[in-house]
N, C-alpha and C positions, 0 to 999 in steps of 0.2 A: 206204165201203170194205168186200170183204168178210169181212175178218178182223173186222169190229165183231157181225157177227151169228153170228161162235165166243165173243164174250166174254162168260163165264157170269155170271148173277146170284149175287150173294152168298148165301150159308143166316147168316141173321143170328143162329139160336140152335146155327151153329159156334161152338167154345170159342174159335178162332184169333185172333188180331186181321184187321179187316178187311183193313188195308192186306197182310195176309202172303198174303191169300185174293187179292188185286188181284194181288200180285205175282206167285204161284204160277200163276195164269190165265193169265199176259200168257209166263208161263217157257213154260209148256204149248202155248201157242202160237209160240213160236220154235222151241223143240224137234220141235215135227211139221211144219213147216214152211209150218202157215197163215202167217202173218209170215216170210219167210226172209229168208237173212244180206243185210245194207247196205240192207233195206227200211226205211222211215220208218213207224214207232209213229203210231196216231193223238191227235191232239195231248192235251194236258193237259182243256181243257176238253171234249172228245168222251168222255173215260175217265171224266171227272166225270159224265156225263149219262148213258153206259152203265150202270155201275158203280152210278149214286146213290149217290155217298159225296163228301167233302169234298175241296176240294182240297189239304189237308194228308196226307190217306188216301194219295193217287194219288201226290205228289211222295216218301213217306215207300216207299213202294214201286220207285218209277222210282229213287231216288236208290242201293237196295240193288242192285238189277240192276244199274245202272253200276258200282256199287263190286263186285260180283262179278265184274266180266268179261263179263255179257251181254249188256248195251247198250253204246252208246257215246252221250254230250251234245254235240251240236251247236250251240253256244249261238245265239241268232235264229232256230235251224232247228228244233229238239225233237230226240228219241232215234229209236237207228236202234237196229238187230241188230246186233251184233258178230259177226263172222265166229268158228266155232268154234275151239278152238285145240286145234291136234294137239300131241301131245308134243311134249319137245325130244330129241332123242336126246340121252344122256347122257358127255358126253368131255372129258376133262381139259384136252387138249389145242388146243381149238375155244373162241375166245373167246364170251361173251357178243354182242358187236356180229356178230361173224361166221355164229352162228347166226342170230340176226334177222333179217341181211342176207339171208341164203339160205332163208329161209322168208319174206320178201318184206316183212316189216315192219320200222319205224321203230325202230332204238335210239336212247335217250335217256339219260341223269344226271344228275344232280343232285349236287353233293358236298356229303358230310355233316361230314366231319372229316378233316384230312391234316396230318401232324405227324411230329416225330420224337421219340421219347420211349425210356423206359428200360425196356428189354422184360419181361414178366412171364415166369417160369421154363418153362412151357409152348411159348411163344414163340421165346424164344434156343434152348431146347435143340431145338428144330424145326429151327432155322436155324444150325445148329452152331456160335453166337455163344455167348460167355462170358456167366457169369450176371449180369443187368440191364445187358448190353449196348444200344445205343441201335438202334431199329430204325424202318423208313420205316412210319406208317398212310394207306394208304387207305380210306375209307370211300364206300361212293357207294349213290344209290338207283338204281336203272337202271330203265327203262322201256321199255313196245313199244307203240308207236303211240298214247305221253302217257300210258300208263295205267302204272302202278307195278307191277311182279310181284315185283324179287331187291333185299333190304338186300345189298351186297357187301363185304365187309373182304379187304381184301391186305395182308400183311407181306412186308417187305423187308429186305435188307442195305444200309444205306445207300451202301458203298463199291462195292456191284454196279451202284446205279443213281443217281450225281449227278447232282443237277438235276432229277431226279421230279417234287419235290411243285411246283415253279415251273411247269412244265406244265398249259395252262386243262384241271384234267377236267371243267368244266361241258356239255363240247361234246358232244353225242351219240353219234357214231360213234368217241370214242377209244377206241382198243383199249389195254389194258394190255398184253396179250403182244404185240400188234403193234411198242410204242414199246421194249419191252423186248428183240426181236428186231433194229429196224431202227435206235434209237437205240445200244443197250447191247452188242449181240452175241449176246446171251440167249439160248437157244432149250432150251424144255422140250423131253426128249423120251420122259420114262415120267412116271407119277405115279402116287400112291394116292390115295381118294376113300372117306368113311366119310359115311353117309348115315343119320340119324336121324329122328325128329318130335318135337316138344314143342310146347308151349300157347304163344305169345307174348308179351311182356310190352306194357307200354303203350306206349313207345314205338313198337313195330311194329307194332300193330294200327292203331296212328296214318300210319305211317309206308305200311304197303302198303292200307290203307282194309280192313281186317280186319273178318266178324262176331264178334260175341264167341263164345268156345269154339270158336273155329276150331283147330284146328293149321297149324302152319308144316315145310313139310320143312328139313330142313339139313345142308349138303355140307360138310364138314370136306374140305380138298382140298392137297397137297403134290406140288411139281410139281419135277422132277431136271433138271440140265443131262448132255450127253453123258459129262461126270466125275465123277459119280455128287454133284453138289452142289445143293443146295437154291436155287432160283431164286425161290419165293413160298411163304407157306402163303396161302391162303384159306378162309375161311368165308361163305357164302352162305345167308340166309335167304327160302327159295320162298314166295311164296303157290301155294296147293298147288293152283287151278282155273286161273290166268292163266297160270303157267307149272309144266306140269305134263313129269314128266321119263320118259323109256322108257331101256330097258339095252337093246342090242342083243348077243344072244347066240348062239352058235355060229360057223360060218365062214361 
């Protein structure tokens, strides 16, 4: 292949670990576009013979690319390049599956937690609910083409939307403001949107396949119906390279 004769020899008296030196090579080369997007990595055992390193070196490298977002595992096949990812434009408005859909990738979910519980004071007073009032949790991991980028929490008013949590969200393409427009009546149509970073805790590092000392972006998100009423809050935790967000501004 002739991307084997770009892959550089190691400097074995570099401070780095070898395998970060394998990985960084193999980045370097998708990036310029020796290897370009949806081509096939040469296998496991070619990067061992390249490289001269172990195959715990090579796997310990291939494993952190797929968990950043730059390859993708084809199990029986080996790794490919990951197409790169453009922003998401950022809109309150434009669900998670909706956006995926029109940028041509796979949404997915996973639910993590859906309950009705007795709201904490941040919470009810969002949702103009008396204090520890009972309110609907969604919790989901969502994904684009199998790979994890958004932890997603939604709160609800339970009496806005019965029969919610009995709903399969395990299914990929369900839209939460879809089932809330075309089940409920729902329809947001302003919202605010407060957008932060911090350090993630273990669970999410766990949860979006995080390196350690990463930050996470996070959208604090409240969404109005046409009578100036509170339809959802949401909180959203990004992985900050798989799904990264743009503001579009001006007319």
């Amino acid at each position: 292949m002739a991307e084997r004769a770009r892959l550089k020899p190691l400097d074995r008296d570099d401070q780095q670990p070898l395998y970060r030196q394998v990985k960084q090579n193999i980045l370097d080369l998708t990036r310029d576009g020796t290897i370009p997007a949806h081509s096939k990595l040469p296998s496991e055992r070619e990067l061992v013979q390249a490289y001269d390193v172990s195959r715990i070196t090579i796997r310990q490298a291939l494993v952190e690319l797929v968990q950043e977002g730059h390859l993708q595992s084809q199990p029986g096949k080996g790794f490919y390049v990951a197409e790169k990812s453009e922003p998401f434009e950022l809109h309150l408005l434009t669900s998670f599956t909706a956006n995926a859909i029109a940028k041509g990738m796979v949404p997915g979910s996973r639910l993590l937690e859906a309950k009705i519980y007795a709201a904490p004071p941040e919470i009810s007073r969002a949702l103009y609910l008396p204090e520890a009032a009972d309110v609907v949790l969604l919790k989901r991991l969502r994904t684009l083409d199998g790979v994890p980028v958004v932890i997603q929490y939604d709160w609800l008013q339970p009496a806005a939307c019965p029969g919610l949590l009995d709903l399969d969200w395990s299914t990929g393409n369900r839209s939460l403001y879809a089932e809330l427009r075309e089940r409920y009546g729902l329809r947001p149509v302003r919202g605010q949107t407060t957008i932060s970073a911090r350090y993630p805790d273990e669970d999410e590092v766990t949860l979006l396949k995080l390196e350690q000392k990463t930050a996470v972006l996070t959208l604090d998100q409240i969404a109005f119906s046409a009578e100036n009423r509170p339809i959802n809050i949401s909180t959203s935790v990004h992985h900050p390279k798989r799904y990264p967000l743009s503001i579009q501004q001006g007319e």
